[in-house]
C-alpha positions in Angstrom: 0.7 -14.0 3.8 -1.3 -10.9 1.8 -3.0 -13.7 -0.1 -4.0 -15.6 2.7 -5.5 -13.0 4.2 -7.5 -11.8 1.4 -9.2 -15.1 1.0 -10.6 -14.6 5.2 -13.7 -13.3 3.6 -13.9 -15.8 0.7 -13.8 -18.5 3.3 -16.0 -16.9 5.8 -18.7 -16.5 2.7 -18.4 -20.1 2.2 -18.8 -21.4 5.5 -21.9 -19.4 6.3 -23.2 -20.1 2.9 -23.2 -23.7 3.4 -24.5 -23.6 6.9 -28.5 -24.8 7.3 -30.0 -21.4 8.1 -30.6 -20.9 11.9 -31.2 -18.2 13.8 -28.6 -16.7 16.1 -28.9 -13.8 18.7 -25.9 -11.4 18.8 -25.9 -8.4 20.8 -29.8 -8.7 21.3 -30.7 -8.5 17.7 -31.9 -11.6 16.0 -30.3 -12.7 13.0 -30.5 -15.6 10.5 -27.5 -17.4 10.0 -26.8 -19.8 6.7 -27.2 -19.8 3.0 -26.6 -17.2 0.0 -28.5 -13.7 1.8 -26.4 -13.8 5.6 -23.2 -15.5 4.1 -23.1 -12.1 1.5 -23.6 -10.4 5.0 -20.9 -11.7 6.3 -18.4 -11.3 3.6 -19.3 -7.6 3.3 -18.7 -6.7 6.8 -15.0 -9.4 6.6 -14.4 -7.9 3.3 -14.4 -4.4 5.1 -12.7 -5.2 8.2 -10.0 -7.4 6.5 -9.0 -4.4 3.8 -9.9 -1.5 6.2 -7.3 -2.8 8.4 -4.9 -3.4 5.7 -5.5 0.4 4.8 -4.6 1.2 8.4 -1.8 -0.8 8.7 -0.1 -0.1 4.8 -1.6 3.6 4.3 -3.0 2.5 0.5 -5.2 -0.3 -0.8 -3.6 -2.6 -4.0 -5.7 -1.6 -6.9 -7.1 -5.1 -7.1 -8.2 -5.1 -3.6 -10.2 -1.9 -4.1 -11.4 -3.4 -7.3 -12.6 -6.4 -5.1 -13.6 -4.2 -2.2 -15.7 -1.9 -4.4 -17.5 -5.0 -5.8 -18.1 -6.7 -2.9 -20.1 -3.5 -1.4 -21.8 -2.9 -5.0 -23.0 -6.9 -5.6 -23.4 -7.8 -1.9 -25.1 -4.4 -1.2 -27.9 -5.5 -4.0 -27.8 -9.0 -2.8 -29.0 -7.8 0.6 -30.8 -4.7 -1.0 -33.3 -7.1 -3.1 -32.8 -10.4 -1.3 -31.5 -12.3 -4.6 -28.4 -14.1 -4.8 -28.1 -13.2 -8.3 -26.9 -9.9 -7.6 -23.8 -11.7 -5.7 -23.5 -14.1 -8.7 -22.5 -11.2 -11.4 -19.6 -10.3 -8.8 -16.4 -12.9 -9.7 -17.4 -12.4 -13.6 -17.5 -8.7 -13.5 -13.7 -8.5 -11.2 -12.6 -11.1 -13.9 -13.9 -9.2 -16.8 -12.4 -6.1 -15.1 -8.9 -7.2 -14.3 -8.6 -8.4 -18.5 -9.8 -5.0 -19.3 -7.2 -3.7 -17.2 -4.3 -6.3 -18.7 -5.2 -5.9 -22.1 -5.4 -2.0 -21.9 -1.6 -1.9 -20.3 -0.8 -3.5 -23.8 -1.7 0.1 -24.9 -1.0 2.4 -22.4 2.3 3.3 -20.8 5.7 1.6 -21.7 5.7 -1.8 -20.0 2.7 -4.2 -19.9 0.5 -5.1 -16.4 2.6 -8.1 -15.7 5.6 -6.8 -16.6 5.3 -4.1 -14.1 4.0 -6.5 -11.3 7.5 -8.8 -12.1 10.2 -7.1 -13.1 11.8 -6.6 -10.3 12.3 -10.4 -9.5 12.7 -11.0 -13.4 14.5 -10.0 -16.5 12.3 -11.3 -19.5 12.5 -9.9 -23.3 10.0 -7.8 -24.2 7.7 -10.3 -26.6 7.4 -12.7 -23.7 6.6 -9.9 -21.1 3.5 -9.2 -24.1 2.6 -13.0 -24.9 2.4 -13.6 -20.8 0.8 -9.8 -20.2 -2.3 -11.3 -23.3 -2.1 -14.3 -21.4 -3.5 -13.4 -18.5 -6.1 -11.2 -20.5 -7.2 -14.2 -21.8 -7.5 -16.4 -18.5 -8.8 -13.5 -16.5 -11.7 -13.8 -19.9 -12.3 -17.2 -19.7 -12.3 -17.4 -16.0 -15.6 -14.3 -15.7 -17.0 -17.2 -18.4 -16.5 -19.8 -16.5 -17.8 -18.2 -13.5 -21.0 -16.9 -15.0 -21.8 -19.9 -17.1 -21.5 -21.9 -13.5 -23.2 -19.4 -11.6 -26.1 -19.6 -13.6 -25.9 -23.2 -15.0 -25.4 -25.0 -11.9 -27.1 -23.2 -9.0 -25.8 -26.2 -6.8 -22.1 -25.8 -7.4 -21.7 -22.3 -7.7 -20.2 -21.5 -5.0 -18.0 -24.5 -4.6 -16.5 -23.3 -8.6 -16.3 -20.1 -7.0 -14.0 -21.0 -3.7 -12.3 -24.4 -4.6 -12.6 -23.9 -8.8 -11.1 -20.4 -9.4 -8.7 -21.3 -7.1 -7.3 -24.5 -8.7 -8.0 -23.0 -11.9 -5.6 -19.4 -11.2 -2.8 -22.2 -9.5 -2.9 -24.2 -12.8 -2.7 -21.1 -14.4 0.4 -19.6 -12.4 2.4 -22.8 -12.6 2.1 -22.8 -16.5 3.3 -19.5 -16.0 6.1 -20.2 -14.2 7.0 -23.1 -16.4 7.0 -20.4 -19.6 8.9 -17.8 -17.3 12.2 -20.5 -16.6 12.4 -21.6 -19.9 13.2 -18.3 -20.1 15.4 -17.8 -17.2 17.5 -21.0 -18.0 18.1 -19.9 -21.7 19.1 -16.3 -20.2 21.6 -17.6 -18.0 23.3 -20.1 -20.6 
């Protein structure tokens, strides 16, 4: 259910980004409604109300939702700031780019890798497939920011659709190959 909710202001983004720009009054104030500038609006203030009232309700923030929180404010703050999408477009690469970083470093820091951490308590793995799924992940977090910048800049068009409906099929893919390492694991354990 955590998941779900974290993609509200993914999906609120998108559907104001591909609305034709119109303009709405709300509470007497005119505003313009559809495309890059009000959709980055909009998923500031969800992004804020979705993990402020997380932060009420569980009393901490995940470090990736700060991590996406804090990017969000900083890209979608310069979006609005200068009036240029491009701003907004650095945002997935960066939080990809960030997220390796913070994989790879838990190769190197501490005594159990980022993944490891995350899944231990549903699995027991050996330790050279905890590091081989931990670089993994580095890897895919790397080649996802690529993706995302080379789309974001490459094909103005589809950016956003890569963004909402790529990443995602790209992170499932990802997680069911996963998965399909982890029980060959599992099985041999057992036997």
């Amino acid at each position: 259910m955590k998941q779900l909710i974290d993609f509200i202001p993914l999906i609120i983004f998108f559907t104001v980004y591909k609305m034709d720009p119109r303009m709405v009054d709300i509470a007497g104030y005119s505003l313009e409604v559809g495309g890059a500038i009000s959709g980055t609006f909009f998923l500031i203030i969800a992004s804020v109300i979705v993990y402020g009232g997380s932060f009420i309700k569980n009393k901490t923030l995940e470090k990736s939702q700060m991590i996406t929180l804090m990017a969000v404010v900083l890209f979608g703050g310069m979006t609005l700031a200068f009036q240029d999408e491009n701003f907004l477009k650095w945002k997935a690469p960066i939080v990809n780019w960030i997220f390796a970083a913070a994989f790879l470093g838990s190769q190197f820091v501490g005594q159990k890798s980022l993944v490891q951490r995350m899944m231990e308590h549903a699995i027991s793995l050996p330790d050279e497939i905890w590091i081989r799924m931990n670089l993994s992940w580095v890897v895919f977090f790397a080649l996802l920011g690529a993706a995302n910048l080379y789309v974001a800049f490459t094909f103005h068009e589809f950016w956003v659709d890569f963004k909402v409906f790529g990443s995602l099929i790209l992170t499932f893919v990802f997680v069911v190959l996963q998965f399909l390492v982890i029980s060959r694991h599992i099985q041999a354990e057992e036997k």
